[in-house]
Backbone atoms as SQL, in Angstrom:
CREATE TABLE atoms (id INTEGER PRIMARY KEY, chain TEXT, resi INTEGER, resn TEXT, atom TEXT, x REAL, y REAL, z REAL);
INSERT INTO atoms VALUES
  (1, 'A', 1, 'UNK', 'N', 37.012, 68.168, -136.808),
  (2, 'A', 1, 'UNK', 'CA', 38.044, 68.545, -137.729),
  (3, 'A', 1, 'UNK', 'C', 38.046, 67.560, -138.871),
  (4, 'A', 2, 'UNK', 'N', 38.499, 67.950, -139.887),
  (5, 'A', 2, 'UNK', 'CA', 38.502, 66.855, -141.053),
  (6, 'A', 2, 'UNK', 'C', 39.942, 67.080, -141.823),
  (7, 'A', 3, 'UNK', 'N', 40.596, 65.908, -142.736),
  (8, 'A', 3, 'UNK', 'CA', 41.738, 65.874, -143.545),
  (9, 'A', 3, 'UNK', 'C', 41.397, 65.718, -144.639),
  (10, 'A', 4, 'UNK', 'N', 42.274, 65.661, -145.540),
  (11, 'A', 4, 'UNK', 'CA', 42.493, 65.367, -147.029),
  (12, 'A', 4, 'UNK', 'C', 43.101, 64.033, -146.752),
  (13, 'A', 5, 'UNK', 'N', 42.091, 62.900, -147.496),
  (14, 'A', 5, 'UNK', 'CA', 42.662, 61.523, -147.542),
  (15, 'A', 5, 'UNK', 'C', 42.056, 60.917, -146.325),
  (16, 'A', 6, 'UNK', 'N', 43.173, 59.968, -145.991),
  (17, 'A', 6, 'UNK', 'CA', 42.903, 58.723, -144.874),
  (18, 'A', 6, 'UNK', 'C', 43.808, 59.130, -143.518),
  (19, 'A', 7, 'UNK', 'N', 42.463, 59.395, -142.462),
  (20, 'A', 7, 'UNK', 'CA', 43.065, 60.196, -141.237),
  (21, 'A', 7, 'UNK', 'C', 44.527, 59.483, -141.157),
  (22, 'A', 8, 'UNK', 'N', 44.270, 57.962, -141.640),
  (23, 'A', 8, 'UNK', 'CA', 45.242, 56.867, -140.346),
  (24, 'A', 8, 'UNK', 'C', 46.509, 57.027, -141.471),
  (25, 'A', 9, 'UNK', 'N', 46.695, 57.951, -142.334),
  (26, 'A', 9, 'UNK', 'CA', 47.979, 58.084, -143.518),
  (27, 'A', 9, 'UNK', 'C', 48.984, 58.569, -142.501),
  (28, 'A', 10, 'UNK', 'N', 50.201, 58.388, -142.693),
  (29, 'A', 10, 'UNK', 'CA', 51.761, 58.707, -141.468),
  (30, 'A', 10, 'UNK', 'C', 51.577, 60.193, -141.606),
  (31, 'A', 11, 'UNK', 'N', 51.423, 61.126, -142.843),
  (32, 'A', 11, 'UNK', 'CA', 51.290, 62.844, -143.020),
  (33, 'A', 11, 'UNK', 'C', 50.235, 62.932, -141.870),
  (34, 'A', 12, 'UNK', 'N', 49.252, 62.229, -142.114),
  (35, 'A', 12, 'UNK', 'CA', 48.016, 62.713, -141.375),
  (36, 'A', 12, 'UNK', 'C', 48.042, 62.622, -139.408),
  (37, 'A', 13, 'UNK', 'N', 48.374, 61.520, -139.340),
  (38, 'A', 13, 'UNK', 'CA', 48.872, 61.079, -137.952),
  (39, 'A', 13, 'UNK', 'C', 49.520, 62.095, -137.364),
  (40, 'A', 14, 'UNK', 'N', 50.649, 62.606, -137.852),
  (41, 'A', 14, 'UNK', 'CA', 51.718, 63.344, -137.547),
  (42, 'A', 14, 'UNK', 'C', 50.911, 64.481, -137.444),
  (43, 'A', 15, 'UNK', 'N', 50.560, 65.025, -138.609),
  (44, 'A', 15, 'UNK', 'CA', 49.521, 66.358, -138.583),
  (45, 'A', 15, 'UNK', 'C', 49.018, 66.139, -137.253),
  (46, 'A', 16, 'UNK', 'N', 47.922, 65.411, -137.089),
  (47, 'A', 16, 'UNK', 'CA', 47.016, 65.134, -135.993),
  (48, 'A', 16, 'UNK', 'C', 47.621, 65.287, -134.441),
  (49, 'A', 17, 'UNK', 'N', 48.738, 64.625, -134.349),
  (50, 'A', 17, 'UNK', 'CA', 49.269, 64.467, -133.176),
  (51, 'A', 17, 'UNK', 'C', 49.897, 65.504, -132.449),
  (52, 'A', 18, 'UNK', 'N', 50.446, 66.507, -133.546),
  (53, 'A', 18, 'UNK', 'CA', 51.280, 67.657, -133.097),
  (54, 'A', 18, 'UNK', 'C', 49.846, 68.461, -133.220),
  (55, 'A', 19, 'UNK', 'N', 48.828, 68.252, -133.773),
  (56, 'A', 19, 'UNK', 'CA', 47.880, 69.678, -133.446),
  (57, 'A', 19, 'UNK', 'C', 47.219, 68.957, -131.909),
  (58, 'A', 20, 'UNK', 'N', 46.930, 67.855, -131.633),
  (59, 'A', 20, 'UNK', 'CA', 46.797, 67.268, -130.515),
  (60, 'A', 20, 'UNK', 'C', 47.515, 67.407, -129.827),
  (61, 'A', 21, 'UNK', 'N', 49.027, 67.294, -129.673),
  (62, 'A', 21, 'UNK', 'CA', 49.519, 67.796, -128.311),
  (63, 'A', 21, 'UNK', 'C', 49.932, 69.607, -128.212),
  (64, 'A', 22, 'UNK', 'N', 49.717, 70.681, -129.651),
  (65, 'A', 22, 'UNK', 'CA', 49.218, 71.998, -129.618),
  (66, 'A', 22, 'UNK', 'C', 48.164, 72.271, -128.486),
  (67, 'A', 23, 'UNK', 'N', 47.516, 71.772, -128.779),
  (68, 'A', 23, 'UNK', 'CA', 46.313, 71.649, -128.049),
  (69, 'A', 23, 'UNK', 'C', 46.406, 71.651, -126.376),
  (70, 'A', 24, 'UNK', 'N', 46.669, 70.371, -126.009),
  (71, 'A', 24, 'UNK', 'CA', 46.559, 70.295, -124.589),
  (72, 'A', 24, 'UNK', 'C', 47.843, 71.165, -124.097),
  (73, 'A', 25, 'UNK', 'N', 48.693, 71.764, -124.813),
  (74, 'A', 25, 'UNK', 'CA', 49.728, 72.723, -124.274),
  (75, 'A', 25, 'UNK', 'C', 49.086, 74.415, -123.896),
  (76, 'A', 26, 'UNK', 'N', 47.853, 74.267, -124.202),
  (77, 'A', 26, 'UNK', 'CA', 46.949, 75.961, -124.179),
  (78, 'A', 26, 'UNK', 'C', 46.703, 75.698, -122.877),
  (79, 'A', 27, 'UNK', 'N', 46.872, 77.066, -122.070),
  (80, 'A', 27, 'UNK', 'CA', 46.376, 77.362, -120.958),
  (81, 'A', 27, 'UNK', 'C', 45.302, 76.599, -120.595),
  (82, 'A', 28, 'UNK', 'N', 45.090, 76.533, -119.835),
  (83, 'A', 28, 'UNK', 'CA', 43.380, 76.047, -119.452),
  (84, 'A', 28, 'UNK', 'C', 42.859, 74.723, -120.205),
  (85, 'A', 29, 'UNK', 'N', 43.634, 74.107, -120.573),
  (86, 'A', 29, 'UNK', 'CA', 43.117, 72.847, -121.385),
  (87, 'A', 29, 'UNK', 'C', 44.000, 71.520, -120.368),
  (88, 'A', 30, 'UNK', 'N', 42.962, 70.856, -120.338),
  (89, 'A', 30, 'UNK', 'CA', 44.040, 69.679, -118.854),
  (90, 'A', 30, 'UNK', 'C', 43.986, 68.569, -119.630),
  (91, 'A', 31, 'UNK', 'N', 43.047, 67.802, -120.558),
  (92, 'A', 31, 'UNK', 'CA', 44.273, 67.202, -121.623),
  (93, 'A', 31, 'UNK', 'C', 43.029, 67.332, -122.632),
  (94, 'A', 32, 'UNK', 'N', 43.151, 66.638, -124.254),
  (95, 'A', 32, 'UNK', 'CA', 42.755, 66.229, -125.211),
  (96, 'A', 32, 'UNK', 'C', 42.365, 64.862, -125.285),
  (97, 'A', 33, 'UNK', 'N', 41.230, 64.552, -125.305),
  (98, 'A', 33, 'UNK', 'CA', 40.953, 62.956, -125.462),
  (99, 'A', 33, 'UNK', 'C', 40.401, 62.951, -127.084),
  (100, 'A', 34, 'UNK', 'N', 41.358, 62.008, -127.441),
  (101, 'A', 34, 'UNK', 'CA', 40.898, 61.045, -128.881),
  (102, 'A', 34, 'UNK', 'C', 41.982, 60.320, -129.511),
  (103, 'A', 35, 'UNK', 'N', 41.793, 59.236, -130.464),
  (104, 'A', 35, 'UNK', 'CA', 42.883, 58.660, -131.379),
  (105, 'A', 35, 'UNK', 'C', 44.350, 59.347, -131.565),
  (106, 'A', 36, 'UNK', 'N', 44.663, 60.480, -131.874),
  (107, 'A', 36, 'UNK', 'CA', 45.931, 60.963, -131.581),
  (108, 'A', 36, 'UNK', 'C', 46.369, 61.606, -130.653),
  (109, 'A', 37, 'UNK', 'N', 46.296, 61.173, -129.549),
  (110, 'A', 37, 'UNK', 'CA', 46.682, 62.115, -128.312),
  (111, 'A', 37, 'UNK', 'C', 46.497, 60.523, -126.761),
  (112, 'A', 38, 'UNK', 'N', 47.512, 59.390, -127.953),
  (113, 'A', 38, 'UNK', 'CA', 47.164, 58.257, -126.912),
  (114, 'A', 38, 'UNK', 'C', 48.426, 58.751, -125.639),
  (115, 'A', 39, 'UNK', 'N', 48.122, 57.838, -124.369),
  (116, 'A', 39, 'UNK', 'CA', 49.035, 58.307, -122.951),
  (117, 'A', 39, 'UNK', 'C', 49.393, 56.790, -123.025),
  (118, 'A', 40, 'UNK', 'N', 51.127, 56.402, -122.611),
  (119, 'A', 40, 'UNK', 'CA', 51.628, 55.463, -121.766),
  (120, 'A', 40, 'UNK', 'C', 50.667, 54.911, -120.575),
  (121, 'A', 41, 'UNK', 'N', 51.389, 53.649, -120.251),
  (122, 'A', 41, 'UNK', 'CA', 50.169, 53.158, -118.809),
  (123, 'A', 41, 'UNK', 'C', 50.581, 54.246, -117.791),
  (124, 'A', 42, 'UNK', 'N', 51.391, 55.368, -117.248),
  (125, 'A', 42, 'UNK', 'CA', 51.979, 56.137, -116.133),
  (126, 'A', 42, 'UNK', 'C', 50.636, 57.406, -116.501),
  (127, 'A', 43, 'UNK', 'N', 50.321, 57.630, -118.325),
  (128, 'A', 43, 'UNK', 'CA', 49.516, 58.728, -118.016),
  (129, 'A', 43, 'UNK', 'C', 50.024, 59.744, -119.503),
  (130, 'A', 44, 'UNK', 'N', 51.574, 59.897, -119.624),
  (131, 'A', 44, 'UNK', 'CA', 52.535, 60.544, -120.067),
  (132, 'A', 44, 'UNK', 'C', 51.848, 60.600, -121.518),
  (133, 'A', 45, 'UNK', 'N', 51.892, 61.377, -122.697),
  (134, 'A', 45, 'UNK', 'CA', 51.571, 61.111, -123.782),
  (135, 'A', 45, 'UNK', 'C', 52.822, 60.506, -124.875),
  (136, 'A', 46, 'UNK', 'N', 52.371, 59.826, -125.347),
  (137, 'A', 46, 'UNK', 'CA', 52.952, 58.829, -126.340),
  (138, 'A', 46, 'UNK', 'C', 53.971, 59.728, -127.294),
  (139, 'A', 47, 'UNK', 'N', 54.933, 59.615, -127.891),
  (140, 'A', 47, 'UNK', 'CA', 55.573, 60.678, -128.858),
  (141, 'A', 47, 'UNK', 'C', 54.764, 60.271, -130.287),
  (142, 'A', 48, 'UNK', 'N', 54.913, 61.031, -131.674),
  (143, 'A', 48, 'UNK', 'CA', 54.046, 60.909, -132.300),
  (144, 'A', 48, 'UNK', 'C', 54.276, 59.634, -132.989),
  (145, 'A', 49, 'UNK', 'N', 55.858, 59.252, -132.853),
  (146, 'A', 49, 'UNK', 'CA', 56.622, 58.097, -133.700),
  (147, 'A', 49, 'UNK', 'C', 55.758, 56.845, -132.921),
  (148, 'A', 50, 'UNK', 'N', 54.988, 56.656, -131.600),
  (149, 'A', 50, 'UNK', 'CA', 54.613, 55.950, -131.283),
  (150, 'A', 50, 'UNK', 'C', 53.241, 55.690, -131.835),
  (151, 'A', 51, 'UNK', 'N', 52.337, 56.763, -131.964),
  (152, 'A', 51, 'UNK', 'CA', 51.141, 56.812, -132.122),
  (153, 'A', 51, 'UNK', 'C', 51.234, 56.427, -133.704),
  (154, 'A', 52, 'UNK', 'N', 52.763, 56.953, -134.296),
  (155, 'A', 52, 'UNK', 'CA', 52.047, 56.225, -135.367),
  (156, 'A', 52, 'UNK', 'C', 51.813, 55.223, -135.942),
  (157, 'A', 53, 'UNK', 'N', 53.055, 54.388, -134.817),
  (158, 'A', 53, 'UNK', 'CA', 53.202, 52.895, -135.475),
  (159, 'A', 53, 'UNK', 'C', 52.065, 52.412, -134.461),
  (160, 'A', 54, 'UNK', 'N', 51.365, 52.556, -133.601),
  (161, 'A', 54, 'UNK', 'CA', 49.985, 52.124, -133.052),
  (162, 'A', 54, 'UNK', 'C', 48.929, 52.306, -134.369),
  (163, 'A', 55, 'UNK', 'N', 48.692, 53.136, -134.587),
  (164, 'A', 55, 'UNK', 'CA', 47.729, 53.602, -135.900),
  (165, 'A', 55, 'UNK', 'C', 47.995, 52.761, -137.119),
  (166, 'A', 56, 'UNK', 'N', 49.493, 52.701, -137.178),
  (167, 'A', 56, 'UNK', 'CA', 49.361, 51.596, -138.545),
  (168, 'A', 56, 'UNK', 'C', 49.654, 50.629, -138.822),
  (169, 'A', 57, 'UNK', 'N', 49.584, 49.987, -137.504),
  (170, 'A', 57, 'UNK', 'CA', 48.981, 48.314, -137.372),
  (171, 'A', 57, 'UNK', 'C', 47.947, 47.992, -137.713),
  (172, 'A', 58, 'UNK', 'N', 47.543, 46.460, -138.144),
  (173, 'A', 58, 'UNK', 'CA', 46.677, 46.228, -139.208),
  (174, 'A', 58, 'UNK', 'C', 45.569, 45.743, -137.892),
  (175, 'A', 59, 'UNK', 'N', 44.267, 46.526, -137.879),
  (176, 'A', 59, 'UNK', 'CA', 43.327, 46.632, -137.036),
  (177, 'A', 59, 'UNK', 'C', 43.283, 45.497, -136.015),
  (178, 'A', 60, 'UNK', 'N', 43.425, 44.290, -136.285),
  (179, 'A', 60, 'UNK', 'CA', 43.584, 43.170, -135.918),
  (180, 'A', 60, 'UNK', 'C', 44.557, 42.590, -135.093),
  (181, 'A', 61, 'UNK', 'N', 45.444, 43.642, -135.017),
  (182, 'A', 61, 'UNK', 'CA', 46.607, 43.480, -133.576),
  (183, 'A', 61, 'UNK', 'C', 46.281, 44.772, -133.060),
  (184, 'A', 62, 'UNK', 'N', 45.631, 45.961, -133.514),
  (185, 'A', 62, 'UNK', 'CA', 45.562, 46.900, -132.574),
  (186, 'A', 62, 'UNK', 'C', 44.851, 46.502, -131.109),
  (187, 'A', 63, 'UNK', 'N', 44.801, 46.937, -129.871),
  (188, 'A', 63, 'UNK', 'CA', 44.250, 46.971, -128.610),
  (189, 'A', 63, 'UNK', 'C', 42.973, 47.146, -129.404),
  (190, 'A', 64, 'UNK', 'N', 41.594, 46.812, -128.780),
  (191, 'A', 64, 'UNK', 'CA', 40.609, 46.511, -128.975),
  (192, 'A', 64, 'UNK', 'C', 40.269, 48.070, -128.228),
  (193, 'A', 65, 'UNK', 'N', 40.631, 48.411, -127.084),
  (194, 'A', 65, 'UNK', 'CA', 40.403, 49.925, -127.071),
  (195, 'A', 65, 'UNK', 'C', 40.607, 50.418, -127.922),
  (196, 'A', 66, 'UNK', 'N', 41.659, 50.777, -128.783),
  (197, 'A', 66, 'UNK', 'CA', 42.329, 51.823, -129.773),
  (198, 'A', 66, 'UNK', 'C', 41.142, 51.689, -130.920),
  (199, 'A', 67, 'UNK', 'N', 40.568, 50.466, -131.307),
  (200, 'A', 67, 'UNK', 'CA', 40.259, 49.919, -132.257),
  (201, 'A', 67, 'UNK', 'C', 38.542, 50.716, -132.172),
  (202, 'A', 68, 'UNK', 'N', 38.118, 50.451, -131.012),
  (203, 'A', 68, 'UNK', 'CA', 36.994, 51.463, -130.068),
  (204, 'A', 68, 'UNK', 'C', 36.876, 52.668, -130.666),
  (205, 'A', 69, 'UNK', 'N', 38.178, 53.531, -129.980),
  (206, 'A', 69, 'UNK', 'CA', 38.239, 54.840, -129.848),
  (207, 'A', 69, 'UNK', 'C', 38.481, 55.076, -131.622),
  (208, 'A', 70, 'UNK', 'N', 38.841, 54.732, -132.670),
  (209, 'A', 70, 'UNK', 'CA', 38.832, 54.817, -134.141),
  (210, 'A', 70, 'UNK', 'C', 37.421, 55.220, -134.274),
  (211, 'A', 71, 'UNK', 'N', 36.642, 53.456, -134.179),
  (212, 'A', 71, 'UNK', 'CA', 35.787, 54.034, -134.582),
  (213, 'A', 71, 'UNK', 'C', 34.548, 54.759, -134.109),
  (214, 'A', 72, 'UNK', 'N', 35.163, 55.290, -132.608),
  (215, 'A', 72, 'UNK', 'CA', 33.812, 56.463, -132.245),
  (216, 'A', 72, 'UNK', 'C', 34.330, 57.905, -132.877),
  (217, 'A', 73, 'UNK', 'N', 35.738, 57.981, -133.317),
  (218, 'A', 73, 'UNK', 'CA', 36.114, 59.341, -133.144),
  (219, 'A', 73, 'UNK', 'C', 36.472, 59.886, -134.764),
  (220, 'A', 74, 'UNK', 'N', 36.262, 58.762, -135.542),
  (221, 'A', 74, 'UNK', 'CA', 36.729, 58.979, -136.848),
  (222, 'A', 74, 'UNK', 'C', 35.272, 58.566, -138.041),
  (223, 'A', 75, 'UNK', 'N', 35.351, 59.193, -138.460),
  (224, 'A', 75, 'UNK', 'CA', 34.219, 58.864, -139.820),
  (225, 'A', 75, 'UNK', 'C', 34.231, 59.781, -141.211),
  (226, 'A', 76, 'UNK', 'N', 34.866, 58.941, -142.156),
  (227, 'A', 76, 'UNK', 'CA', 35.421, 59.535, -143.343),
  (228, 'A', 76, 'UNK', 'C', 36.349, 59.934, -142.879),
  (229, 'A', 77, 'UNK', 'N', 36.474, 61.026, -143.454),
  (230, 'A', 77, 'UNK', 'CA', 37.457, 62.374, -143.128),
  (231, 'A', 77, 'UNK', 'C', 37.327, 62.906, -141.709),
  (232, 'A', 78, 'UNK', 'N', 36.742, 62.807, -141.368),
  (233, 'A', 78, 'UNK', 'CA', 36.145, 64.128, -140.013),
  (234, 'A', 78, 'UNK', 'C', 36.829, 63.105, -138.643),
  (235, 'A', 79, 'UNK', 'N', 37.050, 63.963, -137.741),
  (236, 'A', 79, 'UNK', 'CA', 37.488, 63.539, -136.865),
  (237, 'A', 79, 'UNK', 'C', 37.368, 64.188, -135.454),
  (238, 'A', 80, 'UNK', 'N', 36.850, 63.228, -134.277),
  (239, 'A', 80, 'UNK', 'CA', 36.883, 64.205, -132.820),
  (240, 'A', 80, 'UNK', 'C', 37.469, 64.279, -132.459),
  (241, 'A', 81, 'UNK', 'N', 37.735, 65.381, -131.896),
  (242, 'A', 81, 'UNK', 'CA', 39.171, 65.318, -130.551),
  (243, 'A', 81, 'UNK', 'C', 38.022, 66.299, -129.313),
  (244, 'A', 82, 'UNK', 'N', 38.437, 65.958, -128.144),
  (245, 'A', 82, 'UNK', 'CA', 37.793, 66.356, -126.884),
  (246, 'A', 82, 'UNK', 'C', 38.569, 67.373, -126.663),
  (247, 'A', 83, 'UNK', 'N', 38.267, 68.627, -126.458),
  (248, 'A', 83, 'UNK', 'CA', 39.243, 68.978, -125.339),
  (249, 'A', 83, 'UNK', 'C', 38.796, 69.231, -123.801),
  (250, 'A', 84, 'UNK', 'N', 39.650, 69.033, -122.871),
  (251, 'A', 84, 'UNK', 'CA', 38.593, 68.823, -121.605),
  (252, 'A', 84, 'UNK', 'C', 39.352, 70.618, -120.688),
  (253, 'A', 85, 'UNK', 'N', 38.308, 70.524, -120.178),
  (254, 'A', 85, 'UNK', 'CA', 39.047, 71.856, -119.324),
  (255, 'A', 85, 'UNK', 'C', 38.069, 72.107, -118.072),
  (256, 'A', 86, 'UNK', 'N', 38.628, 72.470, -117.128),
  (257, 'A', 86, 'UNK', 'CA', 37.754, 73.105, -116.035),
  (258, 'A', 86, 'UNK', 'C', 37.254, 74.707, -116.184),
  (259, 'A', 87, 'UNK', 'N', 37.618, 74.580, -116.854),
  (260, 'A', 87, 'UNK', 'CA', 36.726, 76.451, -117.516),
  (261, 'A', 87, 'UNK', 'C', 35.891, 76.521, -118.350),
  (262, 'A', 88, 'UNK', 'N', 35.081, 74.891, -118.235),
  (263, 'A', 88, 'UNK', 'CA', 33.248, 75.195, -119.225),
  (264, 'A', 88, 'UNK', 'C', 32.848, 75.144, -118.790),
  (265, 'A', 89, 'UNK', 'N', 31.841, 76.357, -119.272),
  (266, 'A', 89, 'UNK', 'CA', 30.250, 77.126, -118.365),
  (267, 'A', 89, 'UNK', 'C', 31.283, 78.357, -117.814),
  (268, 'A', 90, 'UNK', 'N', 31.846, 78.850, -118.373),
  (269, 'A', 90, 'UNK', 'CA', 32.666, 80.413, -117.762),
  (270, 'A', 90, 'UNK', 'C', 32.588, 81.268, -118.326),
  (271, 'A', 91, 'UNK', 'N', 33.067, 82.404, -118.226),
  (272, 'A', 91, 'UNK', 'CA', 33.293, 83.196, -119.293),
  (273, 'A', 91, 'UNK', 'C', 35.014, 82.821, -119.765),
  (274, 'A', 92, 'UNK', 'N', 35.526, 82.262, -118.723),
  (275, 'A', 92, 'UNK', 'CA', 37.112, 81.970, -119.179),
  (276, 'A', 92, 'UNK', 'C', 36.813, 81.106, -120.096),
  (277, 'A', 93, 'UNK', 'N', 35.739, 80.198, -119.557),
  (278, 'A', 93, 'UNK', 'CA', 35.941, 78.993, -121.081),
  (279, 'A', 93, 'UNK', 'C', 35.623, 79.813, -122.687),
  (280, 'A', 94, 'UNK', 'N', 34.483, 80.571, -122.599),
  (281, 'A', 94, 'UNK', 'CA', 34.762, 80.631, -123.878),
  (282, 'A', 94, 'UNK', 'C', 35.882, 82.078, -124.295),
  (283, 'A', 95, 'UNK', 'N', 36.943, 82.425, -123.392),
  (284, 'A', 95, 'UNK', 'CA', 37.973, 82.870, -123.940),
  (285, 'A', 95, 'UNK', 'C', 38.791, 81.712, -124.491),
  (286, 'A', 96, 'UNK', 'N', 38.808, 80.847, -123.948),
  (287, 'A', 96, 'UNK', 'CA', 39.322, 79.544, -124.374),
  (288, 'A', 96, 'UNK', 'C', 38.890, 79.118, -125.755),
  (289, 'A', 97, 'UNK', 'N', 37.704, 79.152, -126.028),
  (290, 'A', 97, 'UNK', 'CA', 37.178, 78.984, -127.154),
  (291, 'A', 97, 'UNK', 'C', 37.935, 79.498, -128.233),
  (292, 'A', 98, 'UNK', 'N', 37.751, 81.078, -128.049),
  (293, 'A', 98, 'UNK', 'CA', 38.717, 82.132, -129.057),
  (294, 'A', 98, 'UNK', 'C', 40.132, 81.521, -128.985),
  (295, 'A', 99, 'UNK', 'N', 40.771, 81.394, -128.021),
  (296, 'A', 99, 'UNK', 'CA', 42.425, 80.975, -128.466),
  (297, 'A', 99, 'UNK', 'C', 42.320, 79.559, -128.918),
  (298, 'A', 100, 'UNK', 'N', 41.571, 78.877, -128.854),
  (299, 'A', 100, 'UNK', 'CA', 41.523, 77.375, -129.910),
  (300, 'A', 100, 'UNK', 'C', 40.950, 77.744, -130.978),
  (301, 'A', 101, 'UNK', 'N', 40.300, 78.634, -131.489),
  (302, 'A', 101, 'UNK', 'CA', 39.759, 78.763, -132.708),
  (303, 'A', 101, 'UNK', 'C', 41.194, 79.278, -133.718),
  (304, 'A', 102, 'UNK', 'N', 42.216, 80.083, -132.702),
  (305, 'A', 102, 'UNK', 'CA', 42.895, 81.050, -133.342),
  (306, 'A', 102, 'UNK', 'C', 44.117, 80.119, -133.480),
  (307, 'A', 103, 'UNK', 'N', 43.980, 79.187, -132.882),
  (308, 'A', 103, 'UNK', 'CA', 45.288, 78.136, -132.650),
  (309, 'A', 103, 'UNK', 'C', 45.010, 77.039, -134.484),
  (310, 'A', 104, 'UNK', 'N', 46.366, 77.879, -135.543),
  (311, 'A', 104, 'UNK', 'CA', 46.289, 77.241, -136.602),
  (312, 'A', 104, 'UNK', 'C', 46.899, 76.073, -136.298),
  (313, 'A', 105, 'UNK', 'N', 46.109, 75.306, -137.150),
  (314, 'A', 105, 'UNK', 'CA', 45.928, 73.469, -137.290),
  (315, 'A', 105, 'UNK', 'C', 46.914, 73.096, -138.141),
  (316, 'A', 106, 'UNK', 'N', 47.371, 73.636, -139.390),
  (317, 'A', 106, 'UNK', 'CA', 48.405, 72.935, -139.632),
  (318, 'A', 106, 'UNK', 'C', 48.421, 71.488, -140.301),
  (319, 'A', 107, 'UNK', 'N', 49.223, 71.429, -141.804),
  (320, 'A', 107, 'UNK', 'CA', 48.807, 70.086, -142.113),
  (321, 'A', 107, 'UNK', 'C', 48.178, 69.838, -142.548),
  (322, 'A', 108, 'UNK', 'N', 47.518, 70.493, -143.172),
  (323, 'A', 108, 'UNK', 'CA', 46.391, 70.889, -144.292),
  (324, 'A', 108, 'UNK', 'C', 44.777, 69.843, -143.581),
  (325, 'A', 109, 'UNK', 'N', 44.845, 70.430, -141.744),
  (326, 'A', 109, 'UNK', 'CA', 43.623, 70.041, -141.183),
  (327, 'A', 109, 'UNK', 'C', 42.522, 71.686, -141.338),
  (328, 'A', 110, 'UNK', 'N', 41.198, 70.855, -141.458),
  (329, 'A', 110, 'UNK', 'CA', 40.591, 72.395, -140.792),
  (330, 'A', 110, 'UNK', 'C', 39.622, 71.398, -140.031),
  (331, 'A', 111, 'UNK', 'N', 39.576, 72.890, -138.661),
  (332, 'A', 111, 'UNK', 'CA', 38.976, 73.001, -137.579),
  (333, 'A', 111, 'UNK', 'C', 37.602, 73.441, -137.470),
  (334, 'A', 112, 'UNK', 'N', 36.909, 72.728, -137.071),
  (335, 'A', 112, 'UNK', 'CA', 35.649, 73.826, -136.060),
  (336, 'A', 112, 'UNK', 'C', 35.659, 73.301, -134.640),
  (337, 'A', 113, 'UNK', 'N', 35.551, 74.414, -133.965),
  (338, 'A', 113, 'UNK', 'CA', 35.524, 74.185, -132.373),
  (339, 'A', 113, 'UNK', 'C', 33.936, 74.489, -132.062),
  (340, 'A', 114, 'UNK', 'N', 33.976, 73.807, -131.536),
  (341, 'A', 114, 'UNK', 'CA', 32.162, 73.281, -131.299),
  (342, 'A', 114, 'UNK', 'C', 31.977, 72.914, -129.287),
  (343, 'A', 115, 'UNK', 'N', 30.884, 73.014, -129.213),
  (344, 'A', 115, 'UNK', 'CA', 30.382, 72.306, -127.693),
  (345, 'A', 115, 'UNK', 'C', 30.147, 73.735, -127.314),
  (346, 'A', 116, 'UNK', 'N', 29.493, 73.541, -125.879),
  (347, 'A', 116, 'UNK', 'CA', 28.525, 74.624, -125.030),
  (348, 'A', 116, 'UNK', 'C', 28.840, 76.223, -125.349),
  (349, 'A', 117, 'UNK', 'N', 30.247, 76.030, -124.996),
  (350, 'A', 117, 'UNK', 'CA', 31.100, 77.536, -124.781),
  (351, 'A', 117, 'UNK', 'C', 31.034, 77.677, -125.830),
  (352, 'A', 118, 'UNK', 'N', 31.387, 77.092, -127.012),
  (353, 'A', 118, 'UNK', 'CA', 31.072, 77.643, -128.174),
  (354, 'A', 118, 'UNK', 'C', 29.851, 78.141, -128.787),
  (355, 'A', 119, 'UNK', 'N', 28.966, 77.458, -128.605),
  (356, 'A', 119, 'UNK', 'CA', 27.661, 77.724, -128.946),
  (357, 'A', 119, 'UNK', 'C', 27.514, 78.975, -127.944),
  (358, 'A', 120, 'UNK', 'N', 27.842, 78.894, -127.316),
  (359, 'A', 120, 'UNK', 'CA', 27.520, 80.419, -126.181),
  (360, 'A', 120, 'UNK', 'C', 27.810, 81.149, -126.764),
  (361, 'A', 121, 'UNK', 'N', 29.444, 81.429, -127.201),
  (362, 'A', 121, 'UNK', 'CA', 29.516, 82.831, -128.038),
  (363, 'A', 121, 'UNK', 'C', 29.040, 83.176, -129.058),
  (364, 'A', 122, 'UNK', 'N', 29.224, 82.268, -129.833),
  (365, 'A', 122, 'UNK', 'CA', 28.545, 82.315, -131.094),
  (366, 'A', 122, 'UNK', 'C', 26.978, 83.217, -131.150),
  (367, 'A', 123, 'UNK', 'N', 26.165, 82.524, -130.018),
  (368, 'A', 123, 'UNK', 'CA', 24.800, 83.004, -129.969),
  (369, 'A', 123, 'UNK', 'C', 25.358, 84.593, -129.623),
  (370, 'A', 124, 'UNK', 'N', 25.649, 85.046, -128.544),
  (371, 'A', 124, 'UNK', 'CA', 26.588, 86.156, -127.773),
  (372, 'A', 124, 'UNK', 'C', 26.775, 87.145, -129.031),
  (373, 'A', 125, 'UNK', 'N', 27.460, 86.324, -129.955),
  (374, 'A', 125, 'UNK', 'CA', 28.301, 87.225, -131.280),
  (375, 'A', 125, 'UNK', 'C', 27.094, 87.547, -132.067),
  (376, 'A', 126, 'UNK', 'N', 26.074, 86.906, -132.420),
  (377, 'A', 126, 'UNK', 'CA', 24.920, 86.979, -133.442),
  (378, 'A', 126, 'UNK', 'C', 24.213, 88.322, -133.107);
């Protein structure tokens, strides 16, 4: 997915976080791993007011994880988010596919949903 501007901006965060916890609220999705979609030590996900004042601390007090996960998941604009599910390699997964594709982002993000199931239909659709 990619933004307008600097992912780590408070608009952008916020954007990010509510399409991140959109996300792991879809059927069949058991959570979202990346930079906006951090969990408490119990597991619980963070509210977004948290993630954002994590995000806009000056790199140098962030957790050295967080600091990690930036920069595997962010470059420029573009940004990963995982979603994990026990329905890839299915045909449920890539119904899954279709309702995350159809699931608007919001926040002036755009999406491509990418990985196996996707590439499956896609080929499928051609």
């Amino acid at each position: 997915m990619s933004v307008q501007g600097d992912p780590l901006s408070s608009q952008n965060v916020a954007a990010l976080t509510d399409y991140s916890s959109r996300l792991a609220a879809v059927a069949g999705v058991s959570r979202v791993d990346g930079p906006f979609s951090l969990a408490d030590k119990t597991g619980h996900p963070l509210p977004t007011s948290a993630v954002s004042m994590a995000l806009a601390a000056p790199a140098a007090s962030r957790p050295a994880a967080l600091n990690a996960l930036l920069a595997t998941d962010i470059r420029g604009s573009t940004i990963h988010l995982q979603v994990i599910s026990p329905l890839a390699g299915t045909q449920a997964g890539q119904t899954l596919v279709k309702t995350l594709r159809n699931l608007a982002p919001g926040g002036g993000l755009t999406v491509a949903v990418g990985g196996t199931d996707a590439s499956s239909l896609d080929f499928l659709r051609a």
